[in-house]
C-alpha positions as CSV (number, residue, x, y, z in Angstrom):
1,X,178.4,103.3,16.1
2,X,176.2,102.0,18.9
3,X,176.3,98.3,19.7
4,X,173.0,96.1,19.6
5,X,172.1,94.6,22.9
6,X,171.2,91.0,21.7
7,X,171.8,88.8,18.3
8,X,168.3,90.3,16.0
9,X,168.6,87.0,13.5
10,X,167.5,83.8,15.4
11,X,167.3,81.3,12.7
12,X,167.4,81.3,8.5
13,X,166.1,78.5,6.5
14,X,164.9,77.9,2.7
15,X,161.6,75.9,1.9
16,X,161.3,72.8,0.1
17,X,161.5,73.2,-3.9
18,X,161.8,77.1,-3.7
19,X,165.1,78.8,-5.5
20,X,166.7,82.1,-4.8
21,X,164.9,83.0,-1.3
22,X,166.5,82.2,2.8
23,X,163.5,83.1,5.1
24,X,164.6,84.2,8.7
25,X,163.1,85.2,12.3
26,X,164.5,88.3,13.9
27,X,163.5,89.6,17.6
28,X,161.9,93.0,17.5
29,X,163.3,95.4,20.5
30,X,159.9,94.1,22.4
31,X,160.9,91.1,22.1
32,X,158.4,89.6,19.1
33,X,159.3,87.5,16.0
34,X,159.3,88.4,13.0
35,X,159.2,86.5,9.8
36,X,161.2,88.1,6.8
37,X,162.9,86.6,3.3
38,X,166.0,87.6,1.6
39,X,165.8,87.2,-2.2
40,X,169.1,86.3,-3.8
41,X,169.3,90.5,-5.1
42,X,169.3,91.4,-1.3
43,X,172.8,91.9,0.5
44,X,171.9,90.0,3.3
45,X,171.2,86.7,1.3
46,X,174.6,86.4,0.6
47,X,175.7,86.6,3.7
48,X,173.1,84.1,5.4
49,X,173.8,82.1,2.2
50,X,177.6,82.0,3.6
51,X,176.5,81.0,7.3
52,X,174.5,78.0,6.2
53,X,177.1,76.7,4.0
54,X,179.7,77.2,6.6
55,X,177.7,75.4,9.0
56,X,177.0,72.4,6.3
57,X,172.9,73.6,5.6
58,X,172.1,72.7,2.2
59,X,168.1,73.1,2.4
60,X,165.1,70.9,3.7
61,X,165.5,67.1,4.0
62,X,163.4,65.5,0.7
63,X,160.6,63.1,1.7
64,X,162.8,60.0,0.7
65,X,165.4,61.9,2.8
66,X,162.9,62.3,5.6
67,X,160.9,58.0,5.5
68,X,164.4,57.1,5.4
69,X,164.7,58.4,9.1
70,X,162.2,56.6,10.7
């Protein structure tokens, strides 16, 4: 099995007020982004689902979440 050179998913994230989807950014071998979305029927949801609750991500900061910042 060969080995990928460099990590493909950069970053996963959901979007304020939307259920059952984490969007992501891969790097295409040339080096470009691409936007994608795993829908909770997708394999891969479930396992970026597991890496943002491991790493405490529970979604996008509310707007009382986000005044209360500044």
């Amino acid at each position: 099995m060969p080995k990928l050179p460099q990590p493909l998913l950069e970053v996963a994230w959901r979007h304020r007020g939307e259920t059952g989807k984490i969007h992501y950014r891969v790097r295409r071998p040339d080096g470009s982004p691409r936007h994608l979305i795993a829908r909770e029927s997708d394999a891969l949801y479930e396992v970026l689902e597991q890496h943002l609750s491991a790493i405490g991500y529970t979604g996008p900061k509310t707007s009382a979440e986000e005044s209360s910042e500044h």
